[in-house]
N, C-alpha and C positions, 0 to 999 in steps of 0.2 A: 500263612502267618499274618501276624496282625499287622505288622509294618509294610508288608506288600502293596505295590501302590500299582494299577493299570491305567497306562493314557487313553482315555475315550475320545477324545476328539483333539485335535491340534489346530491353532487357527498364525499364519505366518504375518506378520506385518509387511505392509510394502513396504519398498525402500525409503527413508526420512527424505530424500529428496523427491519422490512423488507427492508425497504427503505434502510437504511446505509447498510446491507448484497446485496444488489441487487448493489449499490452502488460501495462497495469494489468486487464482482464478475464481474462484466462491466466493473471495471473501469473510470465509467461515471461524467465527471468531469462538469458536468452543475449542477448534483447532490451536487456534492462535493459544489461548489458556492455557491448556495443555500442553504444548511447546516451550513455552515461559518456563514453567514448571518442571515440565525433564530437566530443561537445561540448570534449570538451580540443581535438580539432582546429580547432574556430574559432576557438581562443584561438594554438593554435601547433600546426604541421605536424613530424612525425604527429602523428596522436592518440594520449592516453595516458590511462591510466584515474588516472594523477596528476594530471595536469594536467586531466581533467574532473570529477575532486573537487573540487579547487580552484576551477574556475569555480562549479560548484554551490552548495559552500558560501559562496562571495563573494556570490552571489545571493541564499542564503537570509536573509545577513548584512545585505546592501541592503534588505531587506526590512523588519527592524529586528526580528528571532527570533532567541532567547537560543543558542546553541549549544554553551553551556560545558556541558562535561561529555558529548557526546557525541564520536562518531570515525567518518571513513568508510575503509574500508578496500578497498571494492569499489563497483561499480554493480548487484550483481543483492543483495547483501546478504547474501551465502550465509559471508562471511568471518567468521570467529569475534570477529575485529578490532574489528567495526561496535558502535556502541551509540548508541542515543535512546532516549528517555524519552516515555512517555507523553501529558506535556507538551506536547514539542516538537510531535510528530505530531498534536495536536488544534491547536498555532497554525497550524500547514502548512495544514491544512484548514481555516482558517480566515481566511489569508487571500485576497488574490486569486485566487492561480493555483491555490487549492483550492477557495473556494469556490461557491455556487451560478452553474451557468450554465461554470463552469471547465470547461478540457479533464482536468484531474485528478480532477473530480468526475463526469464525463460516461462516462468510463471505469472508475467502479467496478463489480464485481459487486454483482447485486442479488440478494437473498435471493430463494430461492424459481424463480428466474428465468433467471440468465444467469455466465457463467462459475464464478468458482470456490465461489462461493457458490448456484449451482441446486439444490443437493443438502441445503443449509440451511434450516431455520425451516420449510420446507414444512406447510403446512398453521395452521402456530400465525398466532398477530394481527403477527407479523414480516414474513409475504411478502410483498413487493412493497413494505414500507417501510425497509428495511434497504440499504443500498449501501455496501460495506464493500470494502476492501482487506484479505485474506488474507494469512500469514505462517507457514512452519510448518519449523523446522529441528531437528536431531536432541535441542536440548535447546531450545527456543523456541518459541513459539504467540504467535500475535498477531491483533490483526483491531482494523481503525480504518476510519473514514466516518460516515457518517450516520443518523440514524432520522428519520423522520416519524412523532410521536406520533399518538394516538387523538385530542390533543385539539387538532390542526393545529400544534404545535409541531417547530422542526426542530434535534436536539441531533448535535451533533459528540461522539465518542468515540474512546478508544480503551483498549486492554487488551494490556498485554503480561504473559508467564506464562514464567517460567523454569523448565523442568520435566527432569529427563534421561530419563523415560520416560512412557506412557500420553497422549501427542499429544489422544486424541478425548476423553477423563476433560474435559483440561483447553479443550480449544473445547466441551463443554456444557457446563461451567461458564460459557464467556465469555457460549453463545449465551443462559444463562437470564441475563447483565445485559442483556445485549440487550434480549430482551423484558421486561425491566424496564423500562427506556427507555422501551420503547413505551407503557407505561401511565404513565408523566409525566403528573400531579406527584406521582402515588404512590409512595412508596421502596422499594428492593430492603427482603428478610430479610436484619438484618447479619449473619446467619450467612452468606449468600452471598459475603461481604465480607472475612470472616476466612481467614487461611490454611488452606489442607486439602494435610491430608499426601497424599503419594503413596502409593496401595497395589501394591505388588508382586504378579504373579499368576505 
């Protein structure tokens, strides 16, 4: 018959919670897009990367996190659009859906270790206490998550760097607050702390 229809191949998706862990460890912001975008679709068919901001941020709203003064403009973050605050980014991880035992936390790269952070802290008193989400766009650097101090303490962070050139200048800047962190309750040099101009080469 002509309506007869045969499945020739089937292909399964992993679970949505691999996905967004594999997601947050890559970095992989096609993923990120696409994610936006489902999520608009559970609100309303199709999906729209509008309408899964608006979910997002109704949720992060529910949540009861301040949101004035940022903007989403995408899902992968790559739009010039977007803007949060330091702030913002350490309540995220700090509340449920970030914190300990979370699928948002379970997914970050770990220094020293695994996704985009392997190639990080290697060898200093950071590896393997560090779980940070990476960020790096043609005039932006960022990195937020976790430390596990020296002295079993667990500090939430984050650092953003507005920069239009010299990307790695400005992540060994971040990575030595980092390892600041890690020696809590001991403070960074405020010279770390103070603005440093850019050098052109």
């Amino acid at each position: 018959p002509l309506d007869a229809t045969v499945e020739l191949a089937a292909i399964e998706s992993p679970p949505l919670a691999d996905i967004v862990r594999q997601m947050l460890l890559t970095s992989d912001n096609m993923t990120a897009e696409l994610l936006i975008k489902a999520l608009g679709a559970e609100v309303e068919s199709p999906g729209t990367t509008a309408g899964g901001l608006t979910a997002m941020r109704s949720a992060l709203d529910d949540l009861g996190l301040d949101l004035s003064g940022s903007a989403s403009a995408d899902g992968s973050g790559l739009d010039t659009g977007n803007r949060v605050s330091c702030g913002l980014l350490v309540a995220i991880l700090d509340t449920s859906i970030g914190g300990p035992g979370s699928l948002l936390e379970s997914g970050l790269a770990v220094a020293g270790e695994s996704g985009t952070m392997s190639k990080r802290l290697v060898g200093t008193s950071a590896e393997g206490r560090v779980a940070a989400k990476t960020g790096t766009l043609n005039d932006v650097v960022s990195l937020a998550g976790r430390v596990e101090t020296l002295g079993d303490r667990s500090l939430t962070f984050a650092v953003l760097s507005n920069a239009e050139s010299m990307p790695d200048d400005i992540r060994a800047i971040h990575d030595q607050v980092v390892l600041t962190l890690v020696g809590y309750p001991d403070g960074p040099d405020i010279s770390l702390l103070e603005p440093h101009p850019v050098v052109t080469r």
